[in-house]
Residue frames as a rotation matrix with the C-alpha (Angstrom) as fourth column:
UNK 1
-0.161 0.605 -0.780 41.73
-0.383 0.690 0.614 11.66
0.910 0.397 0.121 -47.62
UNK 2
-0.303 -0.027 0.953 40.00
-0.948 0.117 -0.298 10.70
-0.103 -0.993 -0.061 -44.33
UNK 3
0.522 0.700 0.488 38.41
-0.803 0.597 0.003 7.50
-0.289 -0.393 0.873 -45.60
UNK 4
-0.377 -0.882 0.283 40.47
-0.565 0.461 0.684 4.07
-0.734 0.098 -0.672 -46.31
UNK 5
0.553 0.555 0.621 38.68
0.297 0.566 -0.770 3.03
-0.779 0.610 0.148 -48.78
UNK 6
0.980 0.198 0.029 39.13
0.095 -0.335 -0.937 5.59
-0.176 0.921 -0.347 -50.52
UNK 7
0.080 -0.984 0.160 43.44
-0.828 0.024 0.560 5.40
-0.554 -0.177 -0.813 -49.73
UNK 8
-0.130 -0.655 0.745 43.24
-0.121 0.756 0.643 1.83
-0.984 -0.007 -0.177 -50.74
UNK 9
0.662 0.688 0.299 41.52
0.389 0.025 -0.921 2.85
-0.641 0.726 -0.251 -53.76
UNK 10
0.802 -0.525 -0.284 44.23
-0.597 -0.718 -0.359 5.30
-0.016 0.457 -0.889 -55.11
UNK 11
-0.270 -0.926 0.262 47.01
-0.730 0.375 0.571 2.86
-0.627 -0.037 -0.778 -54.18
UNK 12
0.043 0.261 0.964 45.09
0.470 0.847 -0.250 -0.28
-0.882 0.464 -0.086 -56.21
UNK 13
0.865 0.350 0.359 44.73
0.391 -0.025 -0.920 1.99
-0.313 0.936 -0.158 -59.05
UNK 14
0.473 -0.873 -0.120 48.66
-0.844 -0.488 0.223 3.58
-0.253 -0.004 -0.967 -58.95
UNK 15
-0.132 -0.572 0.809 49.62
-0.463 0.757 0.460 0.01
-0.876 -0.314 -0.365 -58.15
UNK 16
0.777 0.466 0.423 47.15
0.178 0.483 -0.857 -1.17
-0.604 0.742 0.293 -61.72
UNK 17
0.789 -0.444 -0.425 49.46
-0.614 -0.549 -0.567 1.62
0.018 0.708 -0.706 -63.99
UNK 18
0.029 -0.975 0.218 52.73
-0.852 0.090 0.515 0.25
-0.522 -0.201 -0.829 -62.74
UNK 19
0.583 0.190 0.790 51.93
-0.008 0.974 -0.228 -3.12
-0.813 0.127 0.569 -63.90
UNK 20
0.981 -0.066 0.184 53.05
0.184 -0.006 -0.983 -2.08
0.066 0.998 0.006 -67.44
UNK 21
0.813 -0.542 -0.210 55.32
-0.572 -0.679 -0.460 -0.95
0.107 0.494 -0.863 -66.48
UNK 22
0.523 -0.567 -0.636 58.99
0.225 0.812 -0.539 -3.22
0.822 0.139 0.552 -66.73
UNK 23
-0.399 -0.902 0.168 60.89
-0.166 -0.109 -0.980 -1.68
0.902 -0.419 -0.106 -64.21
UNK 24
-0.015 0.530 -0.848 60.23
0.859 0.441 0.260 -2.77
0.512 -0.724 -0.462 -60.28
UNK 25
-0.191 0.421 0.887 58.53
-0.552 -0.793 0.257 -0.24
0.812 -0.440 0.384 -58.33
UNK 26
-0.428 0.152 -0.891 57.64
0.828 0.460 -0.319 -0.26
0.361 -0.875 -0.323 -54.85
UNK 27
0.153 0.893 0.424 54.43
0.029 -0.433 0.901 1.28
0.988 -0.125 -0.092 -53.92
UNK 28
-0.989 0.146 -0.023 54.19
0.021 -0.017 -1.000 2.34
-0.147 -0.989 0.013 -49.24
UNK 29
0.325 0.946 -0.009 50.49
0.890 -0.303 0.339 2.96
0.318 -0.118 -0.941 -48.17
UNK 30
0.226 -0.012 0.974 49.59
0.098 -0.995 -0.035 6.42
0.969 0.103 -0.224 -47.75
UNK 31
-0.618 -0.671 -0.411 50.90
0.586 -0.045 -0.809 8.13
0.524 -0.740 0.421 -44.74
UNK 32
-0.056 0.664 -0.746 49.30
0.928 -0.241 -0.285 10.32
-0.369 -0.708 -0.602 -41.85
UNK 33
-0.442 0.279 -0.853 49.88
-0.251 -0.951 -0.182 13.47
-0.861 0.134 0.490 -44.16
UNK 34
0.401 0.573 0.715 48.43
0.048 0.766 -0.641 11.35
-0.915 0.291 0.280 -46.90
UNK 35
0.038 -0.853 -0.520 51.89
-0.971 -0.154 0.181 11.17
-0.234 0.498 -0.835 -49.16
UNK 36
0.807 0.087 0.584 52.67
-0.258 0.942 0.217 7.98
-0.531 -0.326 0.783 -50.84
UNK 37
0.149 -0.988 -0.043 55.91
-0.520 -0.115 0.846 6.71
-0.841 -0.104 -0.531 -51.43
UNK 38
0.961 -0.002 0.276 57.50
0.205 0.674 -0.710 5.19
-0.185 0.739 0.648 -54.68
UNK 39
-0.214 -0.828 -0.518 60.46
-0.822 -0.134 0.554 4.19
-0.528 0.544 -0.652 -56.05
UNK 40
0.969 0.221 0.112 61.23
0.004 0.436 -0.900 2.75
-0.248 0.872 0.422 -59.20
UNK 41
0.187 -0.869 0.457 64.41
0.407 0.492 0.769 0.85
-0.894 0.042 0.446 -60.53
UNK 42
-0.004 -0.286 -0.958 66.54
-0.807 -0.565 0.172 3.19
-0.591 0.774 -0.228 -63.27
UNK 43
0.712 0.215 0.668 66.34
0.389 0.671 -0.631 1.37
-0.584 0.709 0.394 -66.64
UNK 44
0.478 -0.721 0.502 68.76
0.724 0.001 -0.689 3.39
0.496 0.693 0.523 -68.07
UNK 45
-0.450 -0.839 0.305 71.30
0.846 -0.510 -0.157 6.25
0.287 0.187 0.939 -67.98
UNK 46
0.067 0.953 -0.295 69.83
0.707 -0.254 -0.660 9.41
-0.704 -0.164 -0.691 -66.53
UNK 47
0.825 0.498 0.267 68.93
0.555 -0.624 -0.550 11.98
-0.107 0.602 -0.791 -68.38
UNK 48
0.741 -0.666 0.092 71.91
-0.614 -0.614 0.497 14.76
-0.274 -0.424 -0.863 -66.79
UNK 49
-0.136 -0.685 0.715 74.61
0.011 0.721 0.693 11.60
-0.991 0.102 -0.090 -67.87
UNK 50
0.188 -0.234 0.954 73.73
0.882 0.467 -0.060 11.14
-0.431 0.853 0.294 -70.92
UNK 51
0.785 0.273 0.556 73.02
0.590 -0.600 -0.540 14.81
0.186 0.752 -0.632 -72.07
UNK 52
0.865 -0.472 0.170 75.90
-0.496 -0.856 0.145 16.81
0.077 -0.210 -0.975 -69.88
UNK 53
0.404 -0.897 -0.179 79.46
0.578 0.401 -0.710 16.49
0.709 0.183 0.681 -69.10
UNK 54
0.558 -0.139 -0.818 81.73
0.812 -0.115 0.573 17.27
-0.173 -0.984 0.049 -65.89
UNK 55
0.891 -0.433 0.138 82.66
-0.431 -0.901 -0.039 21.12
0.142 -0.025 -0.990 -65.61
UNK 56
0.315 -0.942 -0.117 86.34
0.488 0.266 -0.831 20.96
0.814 0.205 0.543 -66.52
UNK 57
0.070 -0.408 0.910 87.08
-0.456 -0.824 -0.335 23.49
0.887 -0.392 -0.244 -64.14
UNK 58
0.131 0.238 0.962 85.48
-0.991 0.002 0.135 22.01
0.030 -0.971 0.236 -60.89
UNK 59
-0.846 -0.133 -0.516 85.63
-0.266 0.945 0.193 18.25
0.462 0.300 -0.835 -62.11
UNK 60
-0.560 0.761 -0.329 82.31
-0.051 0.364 0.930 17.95
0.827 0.538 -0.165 -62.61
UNK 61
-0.865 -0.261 -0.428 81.56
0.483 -0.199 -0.853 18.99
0.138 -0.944 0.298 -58.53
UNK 62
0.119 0.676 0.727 79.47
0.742 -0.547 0.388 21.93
0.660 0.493 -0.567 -59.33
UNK 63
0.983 0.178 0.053 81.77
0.135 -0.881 0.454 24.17
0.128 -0.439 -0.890 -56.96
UNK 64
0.323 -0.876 -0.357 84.65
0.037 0.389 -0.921 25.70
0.946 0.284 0.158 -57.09
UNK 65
0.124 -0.142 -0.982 87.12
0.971 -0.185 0.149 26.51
-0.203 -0.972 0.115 -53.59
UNK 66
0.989 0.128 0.076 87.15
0.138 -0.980 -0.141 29.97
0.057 0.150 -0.987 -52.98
UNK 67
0.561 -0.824 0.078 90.39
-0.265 -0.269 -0.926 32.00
0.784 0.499 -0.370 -53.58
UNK 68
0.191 -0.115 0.975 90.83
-0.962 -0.220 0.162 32.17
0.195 -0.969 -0.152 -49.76
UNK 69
0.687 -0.287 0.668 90.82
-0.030 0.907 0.420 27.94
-0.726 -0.309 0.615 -49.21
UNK 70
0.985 -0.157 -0.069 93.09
0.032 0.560 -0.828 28.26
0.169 0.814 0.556 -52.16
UNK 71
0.154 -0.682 0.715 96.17
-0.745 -0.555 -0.369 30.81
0.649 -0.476 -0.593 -50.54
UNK 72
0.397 0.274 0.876 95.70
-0.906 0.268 0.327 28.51
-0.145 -0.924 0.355 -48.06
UNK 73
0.845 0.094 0.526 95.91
0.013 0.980 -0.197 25.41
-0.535 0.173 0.827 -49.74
UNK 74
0.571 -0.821 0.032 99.39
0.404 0.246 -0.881 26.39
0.715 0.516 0.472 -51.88
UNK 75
0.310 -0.698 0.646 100.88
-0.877 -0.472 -0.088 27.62
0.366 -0.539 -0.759 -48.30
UNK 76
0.588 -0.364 0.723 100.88
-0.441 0.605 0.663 24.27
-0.678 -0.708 0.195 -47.40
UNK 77
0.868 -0.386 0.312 102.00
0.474 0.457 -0.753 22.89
0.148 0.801 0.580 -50.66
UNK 78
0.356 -0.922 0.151 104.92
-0.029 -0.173 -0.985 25.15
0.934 0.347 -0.089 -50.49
UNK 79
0.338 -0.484 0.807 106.10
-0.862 0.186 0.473 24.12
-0.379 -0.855 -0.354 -46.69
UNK 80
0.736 -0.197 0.647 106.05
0.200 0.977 0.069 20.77
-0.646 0.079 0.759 -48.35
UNK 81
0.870 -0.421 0.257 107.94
0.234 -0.106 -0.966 21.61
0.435 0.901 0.006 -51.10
UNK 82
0.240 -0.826 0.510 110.95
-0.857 -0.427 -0.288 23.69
0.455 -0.369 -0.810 -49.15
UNK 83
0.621 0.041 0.783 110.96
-0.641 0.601 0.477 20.39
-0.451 -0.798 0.399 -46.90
UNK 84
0.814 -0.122 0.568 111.49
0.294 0.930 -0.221 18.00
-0.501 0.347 0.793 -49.23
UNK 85
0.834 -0.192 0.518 113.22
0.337 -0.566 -0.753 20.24
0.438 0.802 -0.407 -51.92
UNK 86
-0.130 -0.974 -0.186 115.75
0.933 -0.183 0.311 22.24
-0.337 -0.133 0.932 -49.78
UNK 87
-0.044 -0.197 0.979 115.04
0.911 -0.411 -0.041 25.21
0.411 0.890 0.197 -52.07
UNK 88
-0.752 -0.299 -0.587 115.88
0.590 -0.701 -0.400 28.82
-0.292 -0.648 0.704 -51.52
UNK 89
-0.674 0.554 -0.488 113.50
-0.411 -0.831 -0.376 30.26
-0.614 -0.053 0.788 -54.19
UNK 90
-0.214 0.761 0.613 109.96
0.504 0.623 -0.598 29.35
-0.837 0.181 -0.516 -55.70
UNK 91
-0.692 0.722 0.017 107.42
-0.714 -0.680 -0.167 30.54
-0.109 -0.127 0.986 -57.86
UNK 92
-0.617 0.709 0.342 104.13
0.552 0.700 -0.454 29.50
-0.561 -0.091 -0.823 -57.72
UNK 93
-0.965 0.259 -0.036 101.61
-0.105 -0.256 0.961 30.01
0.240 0.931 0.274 -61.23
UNK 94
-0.373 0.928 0.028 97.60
0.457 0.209 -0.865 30.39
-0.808 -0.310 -0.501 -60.33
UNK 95
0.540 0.829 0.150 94.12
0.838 -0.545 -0.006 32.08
0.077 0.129 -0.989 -61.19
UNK 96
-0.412 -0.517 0.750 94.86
0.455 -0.830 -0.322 35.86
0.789 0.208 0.577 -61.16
UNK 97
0.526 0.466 0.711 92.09
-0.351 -0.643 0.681 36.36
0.774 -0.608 -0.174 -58.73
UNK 98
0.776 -0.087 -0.624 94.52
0.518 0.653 0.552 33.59
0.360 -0.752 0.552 -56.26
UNK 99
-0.354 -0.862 0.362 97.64
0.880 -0.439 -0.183 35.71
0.317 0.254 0.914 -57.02
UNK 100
-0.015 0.727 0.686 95.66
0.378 -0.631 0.677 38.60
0.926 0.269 -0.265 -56.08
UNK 101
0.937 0.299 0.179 94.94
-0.167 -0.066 0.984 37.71
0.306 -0.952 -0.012 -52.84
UNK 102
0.180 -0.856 -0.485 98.39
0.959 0.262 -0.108 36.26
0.219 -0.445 0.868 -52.09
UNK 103
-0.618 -0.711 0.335 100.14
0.660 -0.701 -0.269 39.52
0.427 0.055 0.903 -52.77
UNK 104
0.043 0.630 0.775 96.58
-0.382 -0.707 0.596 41.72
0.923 -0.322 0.210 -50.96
UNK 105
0.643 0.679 0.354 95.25
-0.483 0.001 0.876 40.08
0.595 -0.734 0.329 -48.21
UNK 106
0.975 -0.096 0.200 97.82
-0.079 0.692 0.718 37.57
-0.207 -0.716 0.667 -47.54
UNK 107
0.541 -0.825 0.162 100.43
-0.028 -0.211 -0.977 39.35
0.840 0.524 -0.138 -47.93
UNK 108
0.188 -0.581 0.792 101.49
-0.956 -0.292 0.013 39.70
0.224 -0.759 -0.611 -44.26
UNK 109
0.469 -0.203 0.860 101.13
-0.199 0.924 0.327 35.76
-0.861 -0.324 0.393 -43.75
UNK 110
0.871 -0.485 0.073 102.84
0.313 0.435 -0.844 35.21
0.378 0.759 0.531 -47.35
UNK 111
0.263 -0.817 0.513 106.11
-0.708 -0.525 -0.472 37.91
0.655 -0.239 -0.717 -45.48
UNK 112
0.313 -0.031 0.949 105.90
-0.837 0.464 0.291 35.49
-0.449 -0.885 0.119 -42.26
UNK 113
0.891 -0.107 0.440 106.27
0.212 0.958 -0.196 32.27
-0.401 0.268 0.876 -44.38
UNK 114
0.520 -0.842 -0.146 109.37
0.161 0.264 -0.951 33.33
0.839 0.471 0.273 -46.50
UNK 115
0.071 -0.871 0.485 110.98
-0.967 -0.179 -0.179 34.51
0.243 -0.457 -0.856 -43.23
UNK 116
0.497 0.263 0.827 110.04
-0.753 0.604 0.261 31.37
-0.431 -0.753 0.498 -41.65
UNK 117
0.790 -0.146 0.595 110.92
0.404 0.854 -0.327 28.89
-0.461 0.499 0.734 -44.26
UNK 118
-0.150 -0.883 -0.444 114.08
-0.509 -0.316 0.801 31.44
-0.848 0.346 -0.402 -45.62
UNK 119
-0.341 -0.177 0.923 112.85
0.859 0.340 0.382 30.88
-0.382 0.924 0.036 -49.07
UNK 120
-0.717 0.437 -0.543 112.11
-0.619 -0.757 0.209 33.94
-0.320 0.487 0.813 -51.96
UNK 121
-0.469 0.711 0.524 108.50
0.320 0.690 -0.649 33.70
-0.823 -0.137 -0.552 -53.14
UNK 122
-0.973 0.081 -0.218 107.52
-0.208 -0.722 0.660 34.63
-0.104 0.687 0.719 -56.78
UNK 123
-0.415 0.404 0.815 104.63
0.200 0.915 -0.352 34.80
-0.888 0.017 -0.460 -58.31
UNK 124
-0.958 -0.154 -0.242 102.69
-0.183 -0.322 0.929 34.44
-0.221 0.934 0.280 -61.87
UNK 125
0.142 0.972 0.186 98.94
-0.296 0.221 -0.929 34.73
-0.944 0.077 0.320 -62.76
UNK 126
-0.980 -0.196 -0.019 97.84
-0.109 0.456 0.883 32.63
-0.165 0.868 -0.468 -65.47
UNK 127
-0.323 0.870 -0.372 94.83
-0.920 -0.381 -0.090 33.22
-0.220 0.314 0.924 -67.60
UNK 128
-0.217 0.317 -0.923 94.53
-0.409 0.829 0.381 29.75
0.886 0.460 -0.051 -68.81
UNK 129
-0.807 0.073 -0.587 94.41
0.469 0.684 -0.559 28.48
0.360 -0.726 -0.586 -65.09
UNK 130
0.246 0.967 -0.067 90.98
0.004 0.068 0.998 27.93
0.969 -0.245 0.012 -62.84
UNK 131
0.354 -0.337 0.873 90.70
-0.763 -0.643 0.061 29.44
0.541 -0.687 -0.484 -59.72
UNK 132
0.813 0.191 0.550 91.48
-0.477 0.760 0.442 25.66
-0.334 -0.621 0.709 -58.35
UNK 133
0.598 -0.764 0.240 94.43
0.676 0.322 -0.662 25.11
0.429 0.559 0.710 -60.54
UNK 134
0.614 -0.764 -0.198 98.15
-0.704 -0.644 0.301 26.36
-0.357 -0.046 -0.933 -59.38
UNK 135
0.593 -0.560 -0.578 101.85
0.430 0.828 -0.360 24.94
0.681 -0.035 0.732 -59.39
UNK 136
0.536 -0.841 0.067 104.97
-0.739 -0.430 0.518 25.62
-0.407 -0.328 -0.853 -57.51
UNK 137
0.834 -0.525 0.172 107.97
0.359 0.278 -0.891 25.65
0.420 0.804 0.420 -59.51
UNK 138
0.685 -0.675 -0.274 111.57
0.504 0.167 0.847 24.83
-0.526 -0.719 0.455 -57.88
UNK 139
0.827 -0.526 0.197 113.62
0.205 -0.044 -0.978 27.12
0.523 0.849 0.072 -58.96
């Protein structure tokens, strides 16, 4: 739209609709690519809230961590553990695909940690657990 009339035209008649409408809106003037801004105040609940519910797995995120930040994420858990704990041997219960990796890929850094810490390291895949779910269990 090159003429302003015709801009102030489109905003007077955008600006007419809203009237009805209850919620407050806020109309810009058209810009140099000739876009015009609104927003409008939620009246209710949206749509995604009322109709869905948070992914049990991810808590409601919509991602999970990959197996790799997980390995990662129960080596530190078990330094803490031996620390506090004292303990000679673990196991720790995941995903099957986390347990996987431990004992594949990260197996040489899983050998380095029991020497280091001088604990034994089991472990147990569980089917009921998401790849974000483990424990470690003092035994």
């Amino acid at each position: 739209m090159q003429s302003e009339d015709h801009k102030k035209q489109v905003l007077q008649a955008l600006e007419r609709c809203l009237e009805k409408d209850r919620a407050k809106t806020k109309i810009t003037e058209v810009s140099s690519l000739g876009l015009v801004e609104m927003t409008r105040k939620r009246t209710r609940e949206s749509l995604e809230h009322i109709l869905c519910e948070p992914c049990s797995a991810c808590g409601g995120r919509g991602v999970l961590k990959t197996s790799e930040s997980m390995c990662l994420e129960i080596f530190r858990e078990i330094i803490r553990e031996v620390r506090q704990y004292k303990v000679q041997k673990l196991l720790v219960l995941a995903s099957n695909s986390v347990v996987e990796m431990l004992l594949d890929e990260e197996a040489d850094m899983l050998a380095e940690l029991e020497t280091f810490l001088g604990v034994q390291i089991k472990f147990r895949a569980e089917a009921e657990y998401n790849q974000e779910q483990y424990d470690v269990v003092l035994l």
